[in-house]
C-alpha positions as semicolon CSV with decimal commas, in nm:
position;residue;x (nm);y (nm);z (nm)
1;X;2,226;1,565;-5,018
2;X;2,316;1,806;-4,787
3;X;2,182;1,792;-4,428
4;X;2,197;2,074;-4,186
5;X;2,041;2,148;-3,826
6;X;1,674;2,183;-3,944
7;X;1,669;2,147;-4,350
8;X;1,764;1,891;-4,617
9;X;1,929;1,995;-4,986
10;X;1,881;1,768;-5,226
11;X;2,081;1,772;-5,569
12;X;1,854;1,663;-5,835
13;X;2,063;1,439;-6,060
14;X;2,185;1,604;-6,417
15;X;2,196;1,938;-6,299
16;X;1,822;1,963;-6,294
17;X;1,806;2,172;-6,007
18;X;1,837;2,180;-5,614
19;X;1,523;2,120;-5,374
20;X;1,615;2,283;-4,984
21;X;1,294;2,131;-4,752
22;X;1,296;2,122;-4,364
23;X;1,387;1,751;-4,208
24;X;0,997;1,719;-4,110
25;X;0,932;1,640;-4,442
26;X;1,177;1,338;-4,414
27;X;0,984;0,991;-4,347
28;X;1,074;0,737;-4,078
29;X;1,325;0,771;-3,774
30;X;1,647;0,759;-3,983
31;X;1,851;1,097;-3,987
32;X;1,958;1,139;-4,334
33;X;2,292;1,179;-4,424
34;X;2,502;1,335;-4,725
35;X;2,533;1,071;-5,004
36;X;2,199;0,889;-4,958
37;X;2,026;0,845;-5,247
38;X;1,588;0,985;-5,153
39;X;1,283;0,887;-5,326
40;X;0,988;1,204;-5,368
41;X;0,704;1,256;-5,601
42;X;0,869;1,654;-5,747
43;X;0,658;1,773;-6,091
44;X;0,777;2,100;-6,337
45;X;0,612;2,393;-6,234
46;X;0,374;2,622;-6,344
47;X;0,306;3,028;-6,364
48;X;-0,001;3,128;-6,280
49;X;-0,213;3,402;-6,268
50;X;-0,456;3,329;-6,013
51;X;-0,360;3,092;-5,715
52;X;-0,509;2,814;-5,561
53;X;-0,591;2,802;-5,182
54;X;-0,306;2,545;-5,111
55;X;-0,273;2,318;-4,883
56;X;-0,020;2,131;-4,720
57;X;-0,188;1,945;-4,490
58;X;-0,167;1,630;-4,659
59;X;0,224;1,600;-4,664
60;X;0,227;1,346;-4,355
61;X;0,529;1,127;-4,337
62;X;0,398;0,883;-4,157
63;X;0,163;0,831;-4,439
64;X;0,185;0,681;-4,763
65;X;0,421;0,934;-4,989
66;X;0,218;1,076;-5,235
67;X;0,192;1,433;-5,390
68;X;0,064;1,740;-5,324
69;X;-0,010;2,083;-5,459
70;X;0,203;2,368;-5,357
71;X;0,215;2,658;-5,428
72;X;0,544;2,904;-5,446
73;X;0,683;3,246;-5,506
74;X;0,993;3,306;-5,751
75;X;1,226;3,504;-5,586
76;X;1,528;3,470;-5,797
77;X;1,502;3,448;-6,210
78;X;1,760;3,492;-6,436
79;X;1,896;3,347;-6,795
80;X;1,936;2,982;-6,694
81;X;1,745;2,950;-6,406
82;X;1,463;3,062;-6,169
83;X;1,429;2,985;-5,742
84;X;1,103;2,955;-5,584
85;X;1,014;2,983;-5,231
86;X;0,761;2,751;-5,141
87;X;0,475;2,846;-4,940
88;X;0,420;2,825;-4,535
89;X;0,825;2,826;-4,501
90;X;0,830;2,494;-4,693
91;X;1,213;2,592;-4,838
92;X;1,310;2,638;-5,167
93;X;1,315;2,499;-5,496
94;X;1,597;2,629;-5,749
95;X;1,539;2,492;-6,132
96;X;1,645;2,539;-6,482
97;X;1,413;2,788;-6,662
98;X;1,246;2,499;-6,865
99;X;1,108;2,329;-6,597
100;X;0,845;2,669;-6,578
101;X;0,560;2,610;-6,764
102;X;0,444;2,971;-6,861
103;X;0,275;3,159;-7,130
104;X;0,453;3,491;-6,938
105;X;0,761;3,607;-6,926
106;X;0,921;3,490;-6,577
107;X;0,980;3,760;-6,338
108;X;1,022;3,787;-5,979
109;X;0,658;3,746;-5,719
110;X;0,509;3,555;-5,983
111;X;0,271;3,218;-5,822
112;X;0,393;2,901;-5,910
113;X;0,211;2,648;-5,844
114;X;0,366;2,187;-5,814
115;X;0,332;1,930;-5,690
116;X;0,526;1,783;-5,414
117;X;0,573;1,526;-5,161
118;X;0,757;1,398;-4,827
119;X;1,105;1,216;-4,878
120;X;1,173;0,910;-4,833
121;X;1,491;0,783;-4,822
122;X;1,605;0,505;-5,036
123;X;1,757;0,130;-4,929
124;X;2,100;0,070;-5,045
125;X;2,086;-0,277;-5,253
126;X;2,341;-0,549;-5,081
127;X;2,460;-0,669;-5,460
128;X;2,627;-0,936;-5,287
129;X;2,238;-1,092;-5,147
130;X;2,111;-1,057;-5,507
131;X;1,955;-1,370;-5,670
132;X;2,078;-1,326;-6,008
């Protein structure tokens, strides 16, 4: 995790991609910080011809974390990999190609639609407290 003035980046583990969201999405007071391992609801995304009115209303993180559909732009596609910008100024989302569900070929201003949902960030286990 990377953590900058306003936005998060967030390695997905395995070289499965990189998710870029602003801090608001972040739950509770804590500031993150590199290293810290983050728990979100993220699904594969989907082409599609015809978007959705979306709505991200429902990403609260004072709530209860659970997901939401977004909807995105590609803006970047190439052999490997495509990167979506995700809607209202959300950030970005950069994956490998086969995490697109799509009966087209990918190309750039295609709709994607996912879902989503706030961060939260995960407790480091004290091994040492651990009834074994």
């Amino acid at each position: 995790m990377k953590v900058s003035s306003d936005m998060v980046k967030i390695h997905l583990h395995g070289r499965l991609g990189v998710l870029t969201v602003p801090l608001r999405l972040i739950c509770g007071e804590e500031m993150p910080v590199p290293g810290q391992t983050v728990r979100f609801y993220f699904s594969y995304l989907q082409v599609t011809e015809v978007p959705y009115d979306y709505d991200s209303a429902a990403m609260n993180p004072r709530e209860e974390i659970s997901p939401c559909l977004l909807g995105g732009t590609i803006i970047q596609v190439n052999d490997t990999a495509a990167k979506i910008e995700i809607m209202e100024k959300m950030g970005t989302v950069a994956v490998p190609r086969r995490w697109l569900f799509t009966p087209f070929p990918l190309e750039m201003g295609q709709t994607v639609e996912f879902y989503l949902s706030c961060i939260s960030i995960a407790e480091k286990r004290d091994i040492s407290t651990q009834i074994v």
